[in-house]
N, C-alpha and C positions, 0 to 999 in steps of 0.2 A: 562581503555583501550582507552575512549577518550581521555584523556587529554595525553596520551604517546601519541597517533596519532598524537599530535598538537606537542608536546612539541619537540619529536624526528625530525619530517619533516624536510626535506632541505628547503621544501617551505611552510610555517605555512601557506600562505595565502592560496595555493590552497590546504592543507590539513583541512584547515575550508570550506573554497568548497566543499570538499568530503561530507562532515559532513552535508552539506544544500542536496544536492546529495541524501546522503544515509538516509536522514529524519529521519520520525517516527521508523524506523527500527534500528537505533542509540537503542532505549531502548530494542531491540526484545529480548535482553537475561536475564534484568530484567523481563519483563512484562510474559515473556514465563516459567521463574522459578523459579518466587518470589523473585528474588535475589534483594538487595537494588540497586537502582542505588547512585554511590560514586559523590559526591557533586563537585568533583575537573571536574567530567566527565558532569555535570550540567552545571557545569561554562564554561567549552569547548564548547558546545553547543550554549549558549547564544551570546557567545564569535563570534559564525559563523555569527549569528542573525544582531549583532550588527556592525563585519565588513562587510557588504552586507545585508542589510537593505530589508524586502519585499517591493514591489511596492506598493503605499499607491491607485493606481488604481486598482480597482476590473476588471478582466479581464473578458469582455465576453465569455460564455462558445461557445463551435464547435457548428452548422458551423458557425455561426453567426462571433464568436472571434477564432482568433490563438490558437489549441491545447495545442503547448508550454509553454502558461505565465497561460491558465488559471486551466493545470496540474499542475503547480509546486507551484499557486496559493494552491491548495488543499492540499498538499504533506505538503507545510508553515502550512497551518494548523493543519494539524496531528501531525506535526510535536512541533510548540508551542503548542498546548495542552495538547499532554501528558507529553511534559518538566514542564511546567502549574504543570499537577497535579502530578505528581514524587516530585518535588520543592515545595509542599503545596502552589500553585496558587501566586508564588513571580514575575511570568514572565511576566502576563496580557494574551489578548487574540485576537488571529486576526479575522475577518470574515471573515464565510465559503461562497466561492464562489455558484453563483447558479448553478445548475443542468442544463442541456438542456431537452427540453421535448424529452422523451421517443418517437425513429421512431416504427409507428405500428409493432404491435407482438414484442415490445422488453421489455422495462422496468416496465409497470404494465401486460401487455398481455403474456403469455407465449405460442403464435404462431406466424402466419406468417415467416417472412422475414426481419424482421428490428434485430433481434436477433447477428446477425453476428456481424456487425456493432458496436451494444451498447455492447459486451460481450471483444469487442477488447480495445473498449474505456475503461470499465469496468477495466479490466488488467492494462493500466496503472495507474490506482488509486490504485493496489494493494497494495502497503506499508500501504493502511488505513484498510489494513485486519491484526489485532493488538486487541488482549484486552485492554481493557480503553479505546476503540475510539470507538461512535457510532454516525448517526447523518444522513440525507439527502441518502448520499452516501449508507449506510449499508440497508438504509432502503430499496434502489434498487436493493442491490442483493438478502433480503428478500421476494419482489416482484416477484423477476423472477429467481429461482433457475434454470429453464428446461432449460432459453437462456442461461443462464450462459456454465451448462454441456452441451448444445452442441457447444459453443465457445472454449468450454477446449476440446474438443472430435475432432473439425473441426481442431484445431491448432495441436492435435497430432498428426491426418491422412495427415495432411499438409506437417508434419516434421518439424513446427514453434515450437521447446519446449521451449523457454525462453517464447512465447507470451503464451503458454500451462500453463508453471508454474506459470506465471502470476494472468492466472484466474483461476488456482486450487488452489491458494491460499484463493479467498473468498469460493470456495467449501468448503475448509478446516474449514473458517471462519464460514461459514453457520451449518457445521455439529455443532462445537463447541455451536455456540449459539441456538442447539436444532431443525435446520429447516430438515423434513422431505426432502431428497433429491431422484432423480429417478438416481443418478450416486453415486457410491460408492465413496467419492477419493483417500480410501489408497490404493486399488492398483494403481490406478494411477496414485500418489505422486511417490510408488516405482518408477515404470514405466520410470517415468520422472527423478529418481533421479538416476537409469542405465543410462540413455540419456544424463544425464548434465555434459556439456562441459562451464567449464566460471563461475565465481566465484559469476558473481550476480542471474546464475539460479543456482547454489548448494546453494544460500542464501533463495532465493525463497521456492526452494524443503526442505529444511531443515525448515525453518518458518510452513510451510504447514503440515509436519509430525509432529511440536510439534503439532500445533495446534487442530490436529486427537487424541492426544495420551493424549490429557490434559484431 
């Protein structure tokens, strides 16, 4: 499926942009149902890697550094890792950028007021809510399930569903990997998935509901 994305495109370049784009979520249909990933769709992937090269500067994390370089910093690495281990580790490996410390009540505390904040930030890391991938990041939404659901709860009373499905997606993550939750989120996956409008929150929503269902 990758390498027809590449192979078909009018514009290969920016259909390997896609591909850097849509990261770790590139394997979500092996990784979600066992399925092999096909070798031709490995080589597409690298192929992205190698036309548009990551930044060999470690981007500092918000507020400190630019949201932008040192989100898509993380996303690179989800991203090369699981092609890494899909490939039996022929690819090498990038490092993972660091974390910012957690604003009180957010990332080890599950009160206050900093919760909003980290659970929005939280969302756009979501592509690293994926089997095969743990590390820093996951061990933050382990930490703090309660900011989490109420980031996914605030974003769908908001009428925000893309940032909604976002961070129900490590809810999803979280049930999967056994974390006692105080928010259900398969109804709220449905919920979300009557709501979505836009192909990257039904990518979202649909990631979310395997991840419930596995």
């Amino acid at each position: 499926m990758v390498a027809d994305h590449v192979e078909n495109a009018r514009d290969p370049g920016a259909a390997l942009a896609a591909i850097r784009i849509l990261g770790a979520d590139t394997f979500a249909p092996a990784l979600l149902t066992g399925a092999a990933f096909p070798p031709q769709d490995a080589e597409a992937v690298a192929l992205a890697f190698t036309s548009a090269p990551p930044s060999r500067e470690m981007p500092e994390p918000p507020p400190t550094g630019a949201e932008g370089p040192w989100v898509m910093a993380w996303r690179d690495w989800a991203t090369v890792t699981l092609l890494t281990l899909l490939t039996e580790g022929a690819n090498g490996e990038l490092t993972a950028p660091r974390l910012p410390e957690p604003p009180p009540g957010a990332g080890h505390r599950d009160g206050g007021t900093g919760w909003a904040a980290w659970s929005v930030m939280m969302g756009q890391l979501s592509t690293l809510a994926l089997p095969g991938l743990d590390g820093p990041v996951h061990d933050a939404a382990r930490a703090a399930p309660l900011g989490l659901a109420r980031g996914a709860s605030r974003a769908v009373l908001r009428g925000d569903y893309p940032t909604a499905a976002r961070i129900t997606r490590w809810l999803a993550w979280l049930h999967a990997d056994g974390v006692r939750l105080r928010l259900d989120p398969a109804p709220l996956v449905e919920h979300l998935g009557l709501m979505a409008e836009g192909d990257r929150l039904a990518l979202d929503t649909a990631i979310a509901r395997h991840l419930i269902t596995a």
